[in-house]
C-alpha positions as semicolon CSV with decimal commas, in nm:
position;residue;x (nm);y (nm);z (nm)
1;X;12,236;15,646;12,154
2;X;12,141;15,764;11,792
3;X;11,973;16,075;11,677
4;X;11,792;16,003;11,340
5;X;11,674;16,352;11,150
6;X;11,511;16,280;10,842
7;X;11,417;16,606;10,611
8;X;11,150;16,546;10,414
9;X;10,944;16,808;10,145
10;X;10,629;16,696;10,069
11;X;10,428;16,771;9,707
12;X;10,180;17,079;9,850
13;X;9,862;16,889;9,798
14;X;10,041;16,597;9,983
15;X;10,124;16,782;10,315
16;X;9,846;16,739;10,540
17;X;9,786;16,408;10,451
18;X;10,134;16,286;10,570
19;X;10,058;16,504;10,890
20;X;9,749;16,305;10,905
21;X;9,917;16,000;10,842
22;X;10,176;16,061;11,079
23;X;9,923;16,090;11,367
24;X;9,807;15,742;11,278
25;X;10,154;15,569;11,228
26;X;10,361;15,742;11,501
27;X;10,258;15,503;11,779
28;X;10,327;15,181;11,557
29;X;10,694;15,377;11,536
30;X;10,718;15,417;11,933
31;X;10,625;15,077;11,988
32;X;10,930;14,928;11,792
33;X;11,241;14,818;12,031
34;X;11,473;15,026;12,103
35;X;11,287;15,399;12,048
36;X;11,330;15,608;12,297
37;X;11,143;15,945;12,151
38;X;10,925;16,029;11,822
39;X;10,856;16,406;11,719
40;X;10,820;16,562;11,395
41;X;10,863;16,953;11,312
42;X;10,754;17,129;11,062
43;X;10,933;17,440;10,918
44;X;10,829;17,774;10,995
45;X;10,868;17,884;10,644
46;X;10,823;17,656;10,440
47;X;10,504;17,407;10,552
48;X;10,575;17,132;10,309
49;X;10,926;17,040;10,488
50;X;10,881;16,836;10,765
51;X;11,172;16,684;10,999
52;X;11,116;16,349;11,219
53;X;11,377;16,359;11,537
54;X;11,391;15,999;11,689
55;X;11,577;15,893;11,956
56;X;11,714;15,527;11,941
57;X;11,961;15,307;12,198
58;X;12,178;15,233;11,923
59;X;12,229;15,188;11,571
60;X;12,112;14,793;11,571
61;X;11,762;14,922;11,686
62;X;11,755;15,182;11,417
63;X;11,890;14,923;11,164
64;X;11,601;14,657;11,288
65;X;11,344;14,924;11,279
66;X;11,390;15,021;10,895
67;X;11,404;14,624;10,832
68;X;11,092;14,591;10,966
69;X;10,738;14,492;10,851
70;X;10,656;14,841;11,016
71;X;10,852;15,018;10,792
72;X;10,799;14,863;10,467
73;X;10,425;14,948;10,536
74;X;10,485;15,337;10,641
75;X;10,770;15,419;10,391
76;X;10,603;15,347;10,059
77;X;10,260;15,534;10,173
78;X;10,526;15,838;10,278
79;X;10,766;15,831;9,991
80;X;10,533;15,850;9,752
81;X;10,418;16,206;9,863
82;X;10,822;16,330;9,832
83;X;10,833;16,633;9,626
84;X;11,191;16,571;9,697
85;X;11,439;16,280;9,818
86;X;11,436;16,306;10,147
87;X;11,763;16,386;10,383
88;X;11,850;16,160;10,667
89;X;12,131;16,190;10,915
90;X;12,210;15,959;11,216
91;X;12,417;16,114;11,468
92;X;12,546;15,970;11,809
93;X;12,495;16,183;12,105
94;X;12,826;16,223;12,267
C-alpha cells in the first residue's frame, strides 16, 4: 500500500474555496480504482496549509489516478490557488 501526503498553502483569500471545492471533488477522488481512504487536515496554526492523506493499493493506482481525466480537471482548479508549490510524499506502509 501507498500513503500519499500532499502539503499544500493556499493564497488567504483562496482557502475556503479549496475547502469548498474539496467537498465537491473528494468523492470523484474515492471513486477512482485503487483508493482505499481520502481525508484532508488542516493545520492548527496556520489555516491556509492544508494536507490530503490518501490511502492507495499500490503505486500503479496512484500513478493511474494522477493520469487521469479526474485529475487533470481537479489539479488546475487547485493549483492555481497555491500560495506555494505544494509538497508531496508517497510512502509505503511497512
Amino acid at each position: 500500500m501507498i500513503l500519499r501526503l500532499v502539503k499544500m498553502r493556499f493564497k488567504p483569500e483562496e482557502t475556503s474555496s479549496f475547502l469548498s471545492y474539496f467537498e465537491t471533488i473528494k468523492e470523484d477522488i474515492t471513486s477512482m480504482p485503487g483508493i482505499l481512504k481520502l481525508k484532508m487536515y488542516q493545520d492548527t496554526e496556520d489555516q491556509n496549509v492544508v494536507f490530503t492523506h490518501s490511502l492507495w493499493l499500490n503505486e500503479q493506482s496512484l500513478a493511474a489516478y494522477r493520469n487521469s481525466e479526474t485529475f487533470r480537471e481537479i489539479w488546475p482548479q487547485t493549483k492555481a490557488k497555491f500560495a506555494s508549490k505544494p509538497l508531496a510524499w508517497s510512502l509505503k506502509l511497512k
